[in-house]
C-alpha positions as CSV (number, residue, x, y, z in Angstrom):
1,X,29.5,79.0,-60.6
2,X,32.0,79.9,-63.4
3,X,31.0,81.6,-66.5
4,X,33.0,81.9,-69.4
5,X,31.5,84.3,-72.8
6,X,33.4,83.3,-75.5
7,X,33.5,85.7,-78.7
8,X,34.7,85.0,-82.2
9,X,33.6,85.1,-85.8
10,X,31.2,82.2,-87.8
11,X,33.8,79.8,-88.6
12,X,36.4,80.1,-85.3
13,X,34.6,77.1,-83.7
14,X,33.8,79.9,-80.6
15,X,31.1,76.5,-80.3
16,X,33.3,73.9,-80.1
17,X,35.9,75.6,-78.0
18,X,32.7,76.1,-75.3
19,X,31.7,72.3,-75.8
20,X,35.6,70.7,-75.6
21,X,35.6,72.8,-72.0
22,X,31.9,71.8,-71.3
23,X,33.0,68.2,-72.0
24,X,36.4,68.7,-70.1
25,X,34.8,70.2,-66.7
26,X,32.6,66.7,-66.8
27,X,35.6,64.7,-66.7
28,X,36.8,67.1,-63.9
29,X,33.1,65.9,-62.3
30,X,31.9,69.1,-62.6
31,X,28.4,70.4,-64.2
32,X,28.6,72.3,-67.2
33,X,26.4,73.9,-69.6
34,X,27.2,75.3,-73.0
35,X,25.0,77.0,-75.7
36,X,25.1,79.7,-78.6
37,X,22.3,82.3,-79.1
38,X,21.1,82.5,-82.8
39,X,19.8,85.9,-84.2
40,X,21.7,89.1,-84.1
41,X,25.2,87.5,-83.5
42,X,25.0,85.3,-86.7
43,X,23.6,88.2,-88.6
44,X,26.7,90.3,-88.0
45,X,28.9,87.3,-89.1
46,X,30.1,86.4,-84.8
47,X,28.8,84.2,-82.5
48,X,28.5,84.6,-78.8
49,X,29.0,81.3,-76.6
50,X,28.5,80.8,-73.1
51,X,29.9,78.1,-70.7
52,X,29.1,77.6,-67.1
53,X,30.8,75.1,-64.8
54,X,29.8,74.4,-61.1
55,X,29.8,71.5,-58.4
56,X,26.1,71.2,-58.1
57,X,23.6,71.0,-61.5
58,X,22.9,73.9,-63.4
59,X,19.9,76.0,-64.3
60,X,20.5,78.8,-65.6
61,X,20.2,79.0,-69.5
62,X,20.1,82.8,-70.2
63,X,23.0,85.0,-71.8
64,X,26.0,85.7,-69.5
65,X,26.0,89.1,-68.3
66,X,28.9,89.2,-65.8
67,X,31.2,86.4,-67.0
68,X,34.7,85.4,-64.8
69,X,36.5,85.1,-68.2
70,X,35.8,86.0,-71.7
71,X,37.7,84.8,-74.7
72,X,38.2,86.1,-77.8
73,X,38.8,84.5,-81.1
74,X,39.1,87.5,-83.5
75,X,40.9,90.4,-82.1
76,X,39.1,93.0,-83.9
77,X,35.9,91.8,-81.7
78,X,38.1,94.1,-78.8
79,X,36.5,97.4,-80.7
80,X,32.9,96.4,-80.0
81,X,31.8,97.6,-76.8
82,X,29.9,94.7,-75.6
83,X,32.7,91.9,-75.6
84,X,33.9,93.1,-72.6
85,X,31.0,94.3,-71.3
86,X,30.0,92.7,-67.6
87,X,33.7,91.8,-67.0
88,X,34.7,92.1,-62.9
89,X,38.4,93.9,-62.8
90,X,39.4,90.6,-61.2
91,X,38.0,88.6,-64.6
92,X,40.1,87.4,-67.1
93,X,40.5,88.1,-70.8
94,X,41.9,85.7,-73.4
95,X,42.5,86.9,-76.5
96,X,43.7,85.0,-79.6
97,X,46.6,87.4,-80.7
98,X,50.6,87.4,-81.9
99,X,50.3,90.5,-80.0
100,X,51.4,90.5,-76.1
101,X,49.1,91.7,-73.0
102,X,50.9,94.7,-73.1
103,X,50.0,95.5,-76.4
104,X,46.6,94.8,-76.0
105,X,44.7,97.6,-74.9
106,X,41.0,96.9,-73.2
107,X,41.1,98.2,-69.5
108,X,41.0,94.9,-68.2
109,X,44.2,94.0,-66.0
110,X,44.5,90.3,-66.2
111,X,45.1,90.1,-70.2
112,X,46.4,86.5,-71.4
113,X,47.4,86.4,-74.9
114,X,47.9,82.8,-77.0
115,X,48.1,82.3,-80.8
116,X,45.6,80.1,-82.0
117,X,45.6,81.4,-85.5
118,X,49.2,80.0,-85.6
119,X,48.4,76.4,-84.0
120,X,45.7,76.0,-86.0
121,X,47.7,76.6,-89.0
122,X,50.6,74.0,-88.0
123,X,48.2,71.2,-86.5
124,X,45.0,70.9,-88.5
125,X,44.3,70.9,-91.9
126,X,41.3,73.1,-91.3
127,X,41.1,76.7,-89.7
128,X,39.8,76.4,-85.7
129,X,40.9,78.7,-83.7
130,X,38.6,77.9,-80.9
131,X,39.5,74.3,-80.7
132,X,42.8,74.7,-80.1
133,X,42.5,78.1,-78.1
134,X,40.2,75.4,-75.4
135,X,44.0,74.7,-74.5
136,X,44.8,78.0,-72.9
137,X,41.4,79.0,-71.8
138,X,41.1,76.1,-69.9
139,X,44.7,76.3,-68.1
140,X,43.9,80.1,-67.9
141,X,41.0,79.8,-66.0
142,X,41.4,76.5,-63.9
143,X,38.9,74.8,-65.9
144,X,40.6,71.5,-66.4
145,X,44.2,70.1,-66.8
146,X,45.2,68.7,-70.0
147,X,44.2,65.2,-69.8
148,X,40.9,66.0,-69.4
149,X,40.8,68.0,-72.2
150,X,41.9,65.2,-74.4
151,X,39.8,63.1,-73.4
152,X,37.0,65.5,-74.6
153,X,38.5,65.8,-77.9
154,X,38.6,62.0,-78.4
155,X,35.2,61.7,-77.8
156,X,34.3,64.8,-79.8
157,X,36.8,64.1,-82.8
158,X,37.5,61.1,-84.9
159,X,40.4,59.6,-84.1
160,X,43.0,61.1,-86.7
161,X,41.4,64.4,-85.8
162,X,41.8,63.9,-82.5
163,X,45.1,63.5,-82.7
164,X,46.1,67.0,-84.0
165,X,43.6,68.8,-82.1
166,X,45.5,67.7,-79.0
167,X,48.7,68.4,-80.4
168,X,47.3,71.7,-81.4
169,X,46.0,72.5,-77.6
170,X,49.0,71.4,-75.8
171,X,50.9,74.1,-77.9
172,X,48.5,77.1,-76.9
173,X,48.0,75.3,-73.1
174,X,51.6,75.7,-73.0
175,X,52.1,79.1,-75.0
176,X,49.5,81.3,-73.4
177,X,51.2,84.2,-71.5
């Protein structure tokens, strides 16, 4: 199984990001789950998703604890202790920053780095960091090539949406370093 925590602030999409790659996996013939827990990360203005993908049905539905990648949407969510919290030294971090990995400090070693903020601003006319940063996580981590995830954004998105969320994720799928 493969379990992604994703991290970001109320209005990132950190949701939709989780549900694209949900979506994209299935086309990939995979199981997936995706889900958000309401309480103390809504209070604090984030919000906490988590993915899991496998080859056989899944039934686990409790928080991630040791994820193989976490993303993050808002940078400054790198100075809270628990985003990185459970991470394996061989997981991977994604972090939605102009920055590089090597100015990224966490401790982890495999850092990726992909400006969302940016393709968001040139694609779509509203601010979604974590539907265009499902481009780069899911090259990142092997989740599912590109076509898939198009396909989950046309059945996610109406059609002129569609179209500039897919522009918006080929630029990060191809960007993230």
């Amino acid at each position: 199984m493969f379990e992604v925590r994703i991290h970001g602030a109320l209005g990132q999409e950190a949701f939709l990001c989780g549900r694209i790659l949900a979506s994209a996996a299935f086309y990939e013939g995979k199981f997936s789950s995706c889900f958000t827990f309401a309480g103390l990360d809504v209070n604090d203005g984030t919000e906490t998703v988590h993915l899991r993908i496998d080859d056989v049905t899944i039934r686990r539905s409790h928080k991630i604890t040791r994820p193989d990648c976490i993303v993050v949407l808002d940078p400054m969510l790198l100075d809270v202790p628990s985003t990185l919290e459970g991470l394996e030294s061989a997981g991977k971090v994604i972090v939605n920053s102009k920055k590089t990995r090597y100015e990224i400090e966490t401790g982890a070693k495999n850092i990726y780095t992909v400006d969302a903020q940016e393709a968001s601003n040139l694609f779509l006319p509203k601010k979604s960091e974590g539907v265009v940063a499902s481009g780069a996580v899911a090259k990142v981590a092997g989740i599912a090539p590109e076509e898939s995830l198009y396909r989950a954004a046309d059945d996610i998105f109406p059609p002129s949406m569609a179209a500039a969320c897919k522009k918006a994720m080929q630029w990060c799928y191809n960007s993230v370093k």
